[in-house]
VOGU-3710 file (C-alpha; in Angstrom, 3 decimals, decimal comma):
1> xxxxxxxxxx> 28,398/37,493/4,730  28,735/34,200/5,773  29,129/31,389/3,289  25,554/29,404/3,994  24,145/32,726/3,276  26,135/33,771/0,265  25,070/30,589/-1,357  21,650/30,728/-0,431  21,982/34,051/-2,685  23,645/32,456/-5,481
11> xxxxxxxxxx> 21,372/29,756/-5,931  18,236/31,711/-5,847  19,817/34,512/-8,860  20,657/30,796/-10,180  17,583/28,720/-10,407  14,685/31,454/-10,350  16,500/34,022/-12,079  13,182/34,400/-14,214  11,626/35,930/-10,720  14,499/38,257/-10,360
21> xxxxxxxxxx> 14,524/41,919/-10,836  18,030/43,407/-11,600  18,396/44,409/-8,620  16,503/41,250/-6,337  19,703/39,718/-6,209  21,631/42,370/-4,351  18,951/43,004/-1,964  18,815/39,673/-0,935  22,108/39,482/-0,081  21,957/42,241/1,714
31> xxxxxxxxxx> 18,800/41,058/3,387  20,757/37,809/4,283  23,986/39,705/5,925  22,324/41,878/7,802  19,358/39,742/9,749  20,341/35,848/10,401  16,578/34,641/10,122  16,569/35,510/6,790  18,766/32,631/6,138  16,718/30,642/8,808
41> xxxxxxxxxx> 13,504/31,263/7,036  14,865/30,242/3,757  16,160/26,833/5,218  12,791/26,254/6,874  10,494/27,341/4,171  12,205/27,075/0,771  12,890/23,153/0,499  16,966/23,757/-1,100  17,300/20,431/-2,849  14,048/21,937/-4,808
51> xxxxxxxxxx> 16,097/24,796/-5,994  19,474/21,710/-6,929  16,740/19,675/-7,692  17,207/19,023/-11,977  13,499/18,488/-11,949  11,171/21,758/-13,628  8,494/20,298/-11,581  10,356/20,919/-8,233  11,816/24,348/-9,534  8,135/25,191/-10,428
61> xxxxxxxxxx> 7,552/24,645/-6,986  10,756/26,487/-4,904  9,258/29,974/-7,456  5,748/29,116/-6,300  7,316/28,991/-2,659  9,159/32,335/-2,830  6,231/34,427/-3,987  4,251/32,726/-0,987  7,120/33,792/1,111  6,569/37,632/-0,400
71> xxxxxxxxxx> 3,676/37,981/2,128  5,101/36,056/5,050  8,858/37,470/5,423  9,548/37,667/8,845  11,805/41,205/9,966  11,569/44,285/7,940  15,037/43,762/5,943  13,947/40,119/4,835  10,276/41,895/3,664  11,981/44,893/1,602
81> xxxxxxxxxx> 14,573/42,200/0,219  11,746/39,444/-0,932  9,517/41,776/-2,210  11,997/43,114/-4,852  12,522/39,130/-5,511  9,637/39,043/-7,466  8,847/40,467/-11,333  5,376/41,409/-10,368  5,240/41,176/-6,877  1,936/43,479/-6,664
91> xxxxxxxxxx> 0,071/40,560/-8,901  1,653/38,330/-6,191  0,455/38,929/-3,261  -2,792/41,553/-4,437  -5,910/40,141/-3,234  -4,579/37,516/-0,597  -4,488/36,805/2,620  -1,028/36,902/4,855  -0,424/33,503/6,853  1,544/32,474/9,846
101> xxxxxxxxxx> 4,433/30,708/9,501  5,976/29,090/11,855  9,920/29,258/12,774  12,000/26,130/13,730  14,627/26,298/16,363  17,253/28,820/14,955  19,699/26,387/15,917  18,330/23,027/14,293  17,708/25,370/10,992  21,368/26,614/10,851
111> xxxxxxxxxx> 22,245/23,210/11,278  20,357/21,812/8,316  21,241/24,417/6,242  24,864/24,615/6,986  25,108/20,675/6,324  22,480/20,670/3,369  24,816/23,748/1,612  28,292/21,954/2,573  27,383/18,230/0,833  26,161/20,522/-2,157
121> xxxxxxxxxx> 29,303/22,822/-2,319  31,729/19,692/-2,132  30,132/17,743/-4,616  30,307/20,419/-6,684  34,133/21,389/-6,171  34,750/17,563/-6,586  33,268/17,951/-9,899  34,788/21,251/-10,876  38,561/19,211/-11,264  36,805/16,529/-13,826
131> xxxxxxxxxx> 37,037/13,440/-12,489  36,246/10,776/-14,951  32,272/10,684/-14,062  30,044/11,363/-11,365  26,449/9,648/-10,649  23,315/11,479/-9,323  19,930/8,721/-8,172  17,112/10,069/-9,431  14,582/8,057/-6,931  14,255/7,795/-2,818
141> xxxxxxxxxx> 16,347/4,894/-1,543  20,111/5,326/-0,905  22,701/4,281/-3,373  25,966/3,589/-1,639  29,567/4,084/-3,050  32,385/2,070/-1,616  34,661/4,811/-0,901  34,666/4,611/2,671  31,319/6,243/4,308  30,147/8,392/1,267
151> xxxxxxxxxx> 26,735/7,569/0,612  24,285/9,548/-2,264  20,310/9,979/-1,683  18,256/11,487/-4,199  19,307/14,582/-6,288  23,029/14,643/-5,197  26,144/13,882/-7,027  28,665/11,298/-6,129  32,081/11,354/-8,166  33,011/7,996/-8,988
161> xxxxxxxxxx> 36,512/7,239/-9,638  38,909/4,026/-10,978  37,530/0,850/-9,240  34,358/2,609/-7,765  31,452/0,505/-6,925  27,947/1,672/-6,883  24,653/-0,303/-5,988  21,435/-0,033/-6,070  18,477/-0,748/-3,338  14,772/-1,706/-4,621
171> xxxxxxxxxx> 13,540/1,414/-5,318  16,413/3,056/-6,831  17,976/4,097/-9,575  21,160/5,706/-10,586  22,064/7,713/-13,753  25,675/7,826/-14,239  27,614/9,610/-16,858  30,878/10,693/-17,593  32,913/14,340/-18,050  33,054/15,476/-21,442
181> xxxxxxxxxx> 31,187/13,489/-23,420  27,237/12,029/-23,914  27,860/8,863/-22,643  24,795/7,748/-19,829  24,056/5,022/-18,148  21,258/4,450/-16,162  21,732/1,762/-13,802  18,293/0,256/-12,691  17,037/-1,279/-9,055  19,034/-3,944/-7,382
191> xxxxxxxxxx> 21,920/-3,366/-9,673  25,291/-3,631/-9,098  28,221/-1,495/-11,207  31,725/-1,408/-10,847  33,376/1,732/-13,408  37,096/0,693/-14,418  39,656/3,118/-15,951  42,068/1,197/-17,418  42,594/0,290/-20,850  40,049/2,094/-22,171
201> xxxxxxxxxx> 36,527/2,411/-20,548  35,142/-0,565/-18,684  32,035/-1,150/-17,176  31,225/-4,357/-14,825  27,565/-5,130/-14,195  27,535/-7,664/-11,693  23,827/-8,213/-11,271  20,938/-6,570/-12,193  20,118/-4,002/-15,351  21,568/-0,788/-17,422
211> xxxxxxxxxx> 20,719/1,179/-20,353  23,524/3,250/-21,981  23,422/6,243/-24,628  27,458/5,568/-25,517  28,917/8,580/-27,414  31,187/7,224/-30,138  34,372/5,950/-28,760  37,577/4,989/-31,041  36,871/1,792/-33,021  40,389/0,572/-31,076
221> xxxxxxxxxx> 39,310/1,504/-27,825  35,601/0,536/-27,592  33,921/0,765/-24,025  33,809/-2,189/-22,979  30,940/-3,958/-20,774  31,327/-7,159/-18,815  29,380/-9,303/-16,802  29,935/-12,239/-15,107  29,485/-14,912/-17,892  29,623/-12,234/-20,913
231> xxxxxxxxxx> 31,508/-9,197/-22,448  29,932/-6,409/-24,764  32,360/-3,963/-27,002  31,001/-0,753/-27,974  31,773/2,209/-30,027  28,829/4,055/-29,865  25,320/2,910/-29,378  21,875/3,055/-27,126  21,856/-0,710/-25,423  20,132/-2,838/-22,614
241> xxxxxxxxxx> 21,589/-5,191/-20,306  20,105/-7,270/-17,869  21,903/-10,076/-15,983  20,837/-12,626/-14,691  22,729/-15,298/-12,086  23,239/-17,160/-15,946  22,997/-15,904/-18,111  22,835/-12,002/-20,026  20,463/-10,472/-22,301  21,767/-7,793/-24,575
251> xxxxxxxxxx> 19,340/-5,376/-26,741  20,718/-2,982/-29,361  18,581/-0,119/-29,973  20,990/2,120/-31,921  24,618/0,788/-33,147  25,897/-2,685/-33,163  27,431/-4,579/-30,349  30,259/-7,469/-30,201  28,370/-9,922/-27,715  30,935/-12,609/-26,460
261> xxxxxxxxxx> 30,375/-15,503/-24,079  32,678/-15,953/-21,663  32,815/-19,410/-21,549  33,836/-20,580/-24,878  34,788/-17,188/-26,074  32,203/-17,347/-28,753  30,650/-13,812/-30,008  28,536/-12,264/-32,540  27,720/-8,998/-34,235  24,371/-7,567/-32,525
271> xxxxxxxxxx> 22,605/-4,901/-34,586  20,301/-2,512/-33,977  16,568/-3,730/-33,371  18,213/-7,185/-32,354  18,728/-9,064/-29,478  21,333/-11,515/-28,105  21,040/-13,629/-24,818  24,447/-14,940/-23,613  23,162/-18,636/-21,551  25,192/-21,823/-21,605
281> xxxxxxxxxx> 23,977/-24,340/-23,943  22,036/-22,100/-25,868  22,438/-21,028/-29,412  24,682/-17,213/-29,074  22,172/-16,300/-32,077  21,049/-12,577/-32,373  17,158/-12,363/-32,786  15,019/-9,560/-34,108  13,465/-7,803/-30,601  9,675/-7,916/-30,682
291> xxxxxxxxxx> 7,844/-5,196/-31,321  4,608/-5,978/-30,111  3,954/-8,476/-27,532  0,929/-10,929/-27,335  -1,380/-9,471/-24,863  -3,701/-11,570/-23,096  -6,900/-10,579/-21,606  -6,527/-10,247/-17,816  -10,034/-10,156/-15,326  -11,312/-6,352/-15,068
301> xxxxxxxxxx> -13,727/-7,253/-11,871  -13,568/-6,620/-8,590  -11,352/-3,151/-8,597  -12,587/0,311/-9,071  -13,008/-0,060/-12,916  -16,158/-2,242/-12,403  -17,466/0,586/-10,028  -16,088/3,229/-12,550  -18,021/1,265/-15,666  -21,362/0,690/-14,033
311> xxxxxxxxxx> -21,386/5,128/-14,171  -20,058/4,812/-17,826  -16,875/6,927/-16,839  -13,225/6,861/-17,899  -10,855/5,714/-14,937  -7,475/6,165/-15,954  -3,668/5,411/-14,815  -0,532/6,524/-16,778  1,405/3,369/-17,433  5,125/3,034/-17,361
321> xxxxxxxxxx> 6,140/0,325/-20,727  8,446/-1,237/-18,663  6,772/-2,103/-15,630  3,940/-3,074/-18,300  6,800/-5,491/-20,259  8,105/-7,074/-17,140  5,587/-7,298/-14,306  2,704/-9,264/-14,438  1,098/-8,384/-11,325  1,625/-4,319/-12,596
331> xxxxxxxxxx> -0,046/-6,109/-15,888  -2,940/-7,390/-13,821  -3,251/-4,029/-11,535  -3,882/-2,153/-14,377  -6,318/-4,717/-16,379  -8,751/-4,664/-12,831  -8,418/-0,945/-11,910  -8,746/1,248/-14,664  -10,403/1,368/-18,373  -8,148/3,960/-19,614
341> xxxxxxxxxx> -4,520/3,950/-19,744  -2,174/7,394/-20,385  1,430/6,693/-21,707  3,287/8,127/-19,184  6,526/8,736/-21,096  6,495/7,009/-24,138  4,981/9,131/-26,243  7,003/12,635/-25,468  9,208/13,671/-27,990  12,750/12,675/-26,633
351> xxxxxxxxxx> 10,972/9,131/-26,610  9,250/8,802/-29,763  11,031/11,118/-31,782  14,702/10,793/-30,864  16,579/11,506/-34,230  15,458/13,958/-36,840  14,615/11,537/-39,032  14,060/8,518/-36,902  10,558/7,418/-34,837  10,188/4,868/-32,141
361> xxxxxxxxxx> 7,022/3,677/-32,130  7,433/0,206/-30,535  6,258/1,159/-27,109  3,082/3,161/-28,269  2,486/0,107/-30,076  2,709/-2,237/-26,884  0,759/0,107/-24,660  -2,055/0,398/-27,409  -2,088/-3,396/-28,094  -2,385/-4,253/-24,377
371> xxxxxxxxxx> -5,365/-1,657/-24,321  -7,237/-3,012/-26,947  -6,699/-6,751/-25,436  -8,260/-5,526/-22,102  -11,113/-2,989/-23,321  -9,271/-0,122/-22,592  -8,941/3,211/-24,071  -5,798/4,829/-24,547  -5,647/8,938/-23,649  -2,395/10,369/-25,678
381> xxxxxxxxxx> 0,153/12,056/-24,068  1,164/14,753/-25,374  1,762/15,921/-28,665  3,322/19,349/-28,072  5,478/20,188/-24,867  7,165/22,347/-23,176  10,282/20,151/-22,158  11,068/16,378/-22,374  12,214/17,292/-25,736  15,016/16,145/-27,710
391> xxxxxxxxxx> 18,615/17,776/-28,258  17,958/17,851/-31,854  14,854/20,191/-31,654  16,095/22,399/-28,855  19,584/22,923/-30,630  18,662/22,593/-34,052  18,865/25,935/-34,699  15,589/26,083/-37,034  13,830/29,090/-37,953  10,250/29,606/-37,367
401> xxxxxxxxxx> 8,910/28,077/-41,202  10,988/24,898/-40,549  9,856/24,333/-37,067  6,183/24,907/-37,479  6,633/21,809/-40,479  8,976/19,998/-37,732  5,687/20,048/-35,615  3,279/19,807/-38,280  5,240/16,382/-39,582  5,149/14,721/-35,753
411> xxxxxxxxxx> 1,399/15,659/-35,220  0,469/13,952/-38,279  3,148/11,103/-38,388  1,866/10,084/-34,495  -1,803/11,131/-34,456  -1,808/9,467/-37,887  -0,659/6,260/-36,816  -3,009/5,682/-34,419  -5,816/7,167/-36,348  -9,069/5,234/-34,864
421> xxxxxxxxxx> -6,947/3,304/-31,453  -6,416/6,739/-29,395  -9,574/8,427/-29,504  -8,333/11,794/-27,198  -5,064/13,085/-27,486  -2,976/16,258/-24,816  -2,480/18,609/-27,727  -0,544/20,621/-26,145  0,800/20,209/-22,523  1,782/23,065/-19,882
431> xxxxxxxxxx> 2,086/25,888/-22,248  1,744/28,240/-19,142  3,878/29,415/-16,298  2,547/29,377/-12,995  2,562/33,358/-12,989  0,304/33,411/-15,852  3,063/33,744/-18,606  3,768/31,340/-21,631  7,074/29,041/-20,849  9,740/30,177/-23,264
441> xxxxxxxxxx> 9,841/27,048/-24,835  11,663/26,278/-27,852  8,343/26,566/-29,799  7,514/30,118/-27,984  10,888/31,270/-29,048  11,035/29,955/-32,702  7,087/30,397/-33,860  5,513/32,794/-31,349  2,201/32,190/-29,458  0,538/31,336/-32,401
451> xxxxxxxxxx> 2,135/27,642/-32,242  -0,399/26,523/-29,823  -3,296/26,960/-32,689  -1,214/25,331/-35,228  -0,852/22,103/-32,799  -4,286/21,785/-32,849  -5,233/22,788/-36,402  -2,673/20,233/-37,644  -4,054/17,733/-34,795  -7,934/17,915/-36,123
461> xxxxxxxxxx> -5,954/17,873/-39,665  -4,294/14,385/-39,056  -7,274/12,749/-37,322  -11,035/14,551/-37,340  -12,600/12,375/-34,833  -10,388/12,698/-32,343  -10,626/14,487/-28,871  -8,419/17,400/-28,595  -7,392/19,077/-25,162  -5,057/21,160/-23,524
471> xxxxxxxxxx> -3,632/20,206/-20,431  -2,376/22,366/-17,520  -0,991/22,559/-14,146  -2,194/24,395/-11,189  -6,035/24,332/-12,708  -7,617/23,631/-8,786  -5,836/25,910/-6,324  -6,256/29,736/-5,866  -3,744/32,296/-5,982  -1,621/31,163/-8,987
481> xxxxxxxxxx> -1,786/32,903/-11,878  -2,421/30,169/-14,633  -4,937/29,083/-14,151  -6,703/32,314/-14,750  -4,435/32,842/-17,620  -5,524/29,487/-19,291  -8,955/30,034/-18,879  -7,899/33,353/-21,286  -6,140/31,496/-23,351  -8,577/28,734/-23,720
491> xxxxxxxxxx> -11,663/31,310/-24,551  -9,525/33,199/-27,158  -9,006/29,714/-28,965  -12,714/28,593/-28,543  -13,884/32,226/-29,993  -11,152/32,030/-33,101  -12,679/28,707/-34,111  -9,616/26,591/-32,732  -10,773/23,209/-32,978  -9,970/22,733/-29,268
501> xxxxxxxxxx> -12,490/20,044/-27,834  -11,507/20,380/-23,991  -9,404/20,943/-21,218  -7,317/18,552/-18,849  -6,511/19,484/-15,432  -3,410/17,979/-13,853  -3,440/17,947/-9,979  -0,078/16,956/-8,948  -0,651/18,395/-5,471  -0,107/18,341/-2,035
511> xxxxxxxxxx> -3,473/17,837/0,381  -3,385/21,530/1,508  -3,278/22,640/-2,213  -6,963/22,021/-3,956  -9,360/24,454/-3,443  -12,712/22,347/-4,287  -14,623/25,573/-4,576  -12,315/26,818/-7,141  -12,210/23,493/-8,877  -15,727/23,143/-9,336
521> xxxxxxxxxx> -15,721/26,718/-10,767  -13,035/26,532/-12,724  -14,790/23,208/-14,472  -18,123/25,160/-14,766  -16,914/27,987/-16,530  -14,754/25,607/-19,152  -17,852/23,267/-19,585  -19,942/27,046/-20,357  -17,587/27,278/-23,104  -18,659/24,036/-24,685
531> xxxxxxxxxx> -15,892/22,007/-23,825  -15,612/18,869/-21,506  -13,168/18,565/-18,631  -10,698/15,979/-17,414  -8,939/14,697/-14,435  -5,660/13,943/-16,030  -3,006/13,441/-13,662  -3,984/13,213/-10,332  -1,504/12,126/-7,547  -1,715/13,819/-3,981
541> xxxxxxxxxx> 2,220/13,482/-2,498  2,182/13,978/1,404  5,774/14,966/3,403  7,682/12,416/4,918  7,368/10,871/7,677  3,943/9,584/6,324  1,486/9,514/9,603  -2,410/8,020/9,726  -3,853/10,992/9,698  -1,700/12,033/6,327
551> xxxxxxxxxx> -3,128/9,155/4,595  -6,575/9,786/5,845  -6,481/13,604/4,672  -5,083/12,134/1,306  -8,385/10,034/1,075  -10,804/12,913/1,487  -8,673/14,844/-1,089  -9,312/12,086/-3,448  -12,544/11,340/-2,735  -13,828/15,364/-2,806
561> xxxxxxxxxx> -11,563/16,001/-6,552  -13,397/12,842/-7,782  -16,733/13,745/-6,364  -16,694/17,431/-7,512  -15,744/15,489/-10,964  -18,769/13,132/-10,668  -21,286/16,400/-9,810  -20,293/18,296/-13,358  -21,825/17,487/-16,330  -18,924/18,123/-18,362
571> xxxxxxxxxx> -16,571/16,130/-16,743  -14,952/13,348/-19,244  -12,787/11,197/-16,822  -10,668/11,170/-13,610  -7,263/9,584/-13,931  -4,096/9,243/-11,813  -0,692/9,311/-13,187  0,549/6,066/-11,406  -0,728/3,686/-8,839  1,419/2,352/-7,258
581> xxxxxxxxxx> 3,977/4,580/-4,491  6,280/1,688/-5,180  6,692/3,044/-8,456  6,015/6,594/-8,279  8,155/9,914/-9,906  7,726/11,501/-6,397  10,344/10,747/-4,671  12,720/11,242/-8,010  11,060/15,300/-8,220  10,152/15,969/-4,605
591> xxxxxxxxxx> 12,545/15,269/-2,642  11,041/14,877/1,200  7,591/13,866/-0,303  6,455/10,190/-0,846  3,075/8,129/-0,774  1,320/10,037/-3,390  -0,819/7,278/-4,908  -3,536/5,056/-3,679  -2,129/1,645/-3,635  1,176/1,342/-1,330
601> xxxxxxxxxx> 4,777/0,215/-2,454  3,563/-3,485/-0,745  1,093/-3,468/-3,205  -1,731/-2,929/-0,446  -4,730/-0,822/-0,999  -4,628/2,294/0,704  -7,227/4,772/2,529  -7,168/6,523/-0,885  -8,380/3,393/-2,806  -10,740/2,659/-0,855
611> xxxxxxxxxx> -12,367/6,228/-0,297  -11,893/6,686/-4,051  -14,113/2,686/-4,490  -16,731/4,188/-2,100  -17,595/7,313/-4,000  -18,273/5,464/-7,224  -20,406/2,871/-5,568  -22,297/5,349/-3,804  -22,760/7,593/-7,168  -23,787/4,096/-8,831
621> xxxx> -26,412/3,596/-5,940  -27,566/7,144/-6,255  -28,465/6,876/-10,225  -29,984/3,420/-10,169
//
């Protein structure tokens, strides 16, 4: 076997070993030695950087891909070989209808496969001898290391070695960390980072912005950061840095921090839940970092929330805290668009709950206050998940009556806090694989199945007027197994008296995905049940290069989700997770995808917007 193929083997038994039988792998390989378009089909149809992708989301998707390829397998060895691939490959492909595929040149497919698994197999040798640390960008634009022509795009590795330089372009970001240990820094857009192994750890920021997680370092050999008119020392600590031509802003979120100026070698002690800003002729004084900024009310006319309010619906966005923090025109986006606002990360447990015993509540807090200045309600997301947790939790090592008061303690702690300022709240979030089985999760594996009623028994516990939903994935396009197996699950809660008040469908999809029909149904037979419905994270990502006619089949998708939402009863609110493609977690997860929102990284409303502005003025019209 040749080595492309061999690989292609290993990383399948690797990444969706959970759709292997024992003996799937062998097959395959088989399969792939014996009949070269095997190999060809799997480099035109199977995306590879989804299976190398670190992203579940994009994993989700390469599984969803191979059971599609189950009933599309070109040759009679690469049919017997995929359909051992799956667990249940009768469930798989029962009941639907083969399609035709379409091959690429077999020589432009062995080309991008032999290039796509040579980068990935020398990255991953470089790594292998444990070079000091290594960086991977987690968004689409290039981030270039000067070491002669090596450049890294999204989802690769780079190693970076003494006296690298990496840089960042305006939509990118880079997470670098190093061999060994839990050090991480993420190095933000338009930065610029030079790693130095000399005397100890060095890191020079140059321009631009990091946050580090520094694992504890001897108290004589502290990693050391410098910029150009300032020097941090640290020995262990979570930190911002942003530099500016003048001056530099540290915060210390964990830790303290020696902050010296350069110029007259002056420093201070910064500690955690301070701030210090390093500026000639300015007091070097730390400060205590605000928790809670002072909103302002920004205009809500003229956008799609003045359509969206004149029906009485909820309009939603997630929100990103920092973008909310540092942009105003994100600020005033937001304030004119929508009426509800969705926490896009800062309320998942590796966020809010970081230490066993510690909370961070100070962006909650932020996002909640800026809601209430604007008239906005605030949608919770999510109380119980199936990742995005923290190290402590998933390697705690609890047994089942410790976890389940783990869990109880959060729901109440959070929910409690906000009792009467977030009104509906994701109980529990993607408790279902997309073949109709519950994710082994950390709270599957500990408590059971039951731990999806106790999240929402100790939910209604902590706050009784609040609106309680599950939210899932693949809830508006046939042939996946979840949603079918949600609706199960959802019944059997509703019948055992679960105080479960509704159901949140997340549509992170490409055009070709939504069945309407099956939407609509899907809503209809949840609303029977006596719940209500939700759009809850809508974004429609389209494969690059993006043409007109792309972006006009991404407006009709929009426009028919939100119209089938409009026509049920039931149906609470439509939201989008994001706005903006400038800002989008696309092109991190997806790689080859982009544009999935409805305003475009110029800020410019799209064919989206405005099909979505033209549905709600029409439904207005219609009920006047």
């Amino acid at each position: 076997m040749n080595e492309p193929s061999r690989t292609v083997c290993d990383l399948v038994a690797r990444y969706l070993e959970g759709s292997l039988e024992p003996a799937g792998r062998t097959e395959l390989c088989a399969a792939l030695a014996a009949d070269p378009r095997v190999a060809r089909f799997f480099a035109a149809e199977l995306d590879l950087s989804m299976l190398l992708a670190e992203s579940y989301e994009a994993r989700d998707f390469a599984a969803h891909t191979v059971h599609e390829m189950l009933r599309t397998a070109p040759g009679p060895n690469a049919a017997g070989a995929f359909v051992r691939i799956a667990q249940r490959p009768a469930s798989a492909t029962r009941g639907q209808r083969p399609r035709t595929w379409r091959l690429p040149l077999a020589v432009a497919a062995s080309l991008a496969l032999a290039l796509g698994l040579g980068g990935w197999l020398y990255s991953r040798a470089r790594r292998a001898a444990e070079p000091p640390a290594y960086a991977r960008l987690s968004s689409s634009a290039e981030v270039r290391i000067r070491r002669g022509t090596v450049s890294l795009r999204a989802g690769q590795d780079a190693v970076l070695r003494e006296d690298d330089e990496i840089w960042t372009g305006p939509r990118a970001q880079a997470v670098l960390r190093y061999a060994g240990e839990q050090t991480e820094i993420v190095i933000g857009p338009d930065s610029t980072l030079r790693l130095c192994e000399q005397a100890g750890k060095r890191v020079d920021l140059s321009r631009g912005q990091c946050e580090a997680t520094i694992a504890r370092q001897p108290a004589d050999r502290p990693m050391v950061f410098t910029t150009p008119n300032a020097v941090a020392k640290v020995v262990g600590t979570r930190l911002r840095l942003a530099v500016e031509p003048r001056s530099t802003r540290l915060d210390v979120l964990a830790g303290t921090v020696s902050l010296a100026r350069k110029s007259d070698e002056r420093s201070v002690l910064v500690r955690a839940g301070h701030y210090a800003e390093a500026r000639e002729g300015r007091p070097l004084s730390p400060k205590p970092i605000p928790t809670t900024h002072s909103w302002e009310a920004l205009p809500s006319t003229g956008g799609l929330r003045e359509a969206a309010e004149r029906l009485g619906i909820r309009l939603g966005c997630a929100v990103d805290y920092n973008r909310l923090a540092r942009d105003p025109d994100y600020r005033a986006t937001l304030a004119r668009e929508f009426n509800t606002l969705t926490p896009e990360n800062a309320q998942k447990w590796q966020n809010i709950h970081p230490g066993r015993d510690r909370y961070e509540f100070s962006e909650t807090d932020n996002i909640v206050a800026f809601a209430e200045a604007n008239g906005m309600r605030v949608h919770g997301h999510a109380l119980v998940m199936r990742w995005q947790n923290p190290d402590w939790l998933k390697n705690g090592g609890f047994g089942r009556a410790e976890l389940i008061e783990i869990m109880r303690e959060h729901i109440h702690t959070v929910v409690g806090r906000y009792k009467g300022r977030i009104a509906l709240w994701d109980v529990v979030n993607r408790a279902v694989e997309w073949d109709g089985t519950l994710y082994a999760s950390v709270w599957l594996k500990t408590i059971g199945p039951e731990y999806i009623e106790l999240a929402f028994r100790f939910a209604r516990e902590a706050d009784p007027d609040a609106h309680l939903i599950y939210n899932e994935n693949d809830m508006a396009r046939t042939g996946v197994e979840s949603g079918e197996a949600v609706y199960a699950l959802v019944r059997d809660l509703v019948k055992r008296g679960v105080p479960i008040d509704g159901v949140g469908f997340h549509m992170h999809i490409r055009p070709q995905d939504a069945d309407l029909s099956y939407f609509a149904r899907n809503m209809a037979r949840f609303a029977a049940l006596g719940l209500t419905v939700q759009v809850t994270q809508m974004d429609v990502r389209l494969r690059q290069p993006v043409t007109g006619p792309a972006l006009a089949r991404q407006a009709e998708v929009y426009r028919d989700v939100l119209d089938r939402c409009l026509k049920q009863p039931a149906c609470g609110g439509f939201a989008l997770w994001g706005f903006t493609d400038k800002h989008s977690w696309i092109q991190r997860y997806f790689p080859g995808y982009d544009q999935p929102l409805i305003i475009d990284d110029q800020g410019r409303p799209k064919p989206a917007y405005r099909a979505l502005k033209r549905r709600l003025e029409q439904e207005a019209h219609a009920r006047r």
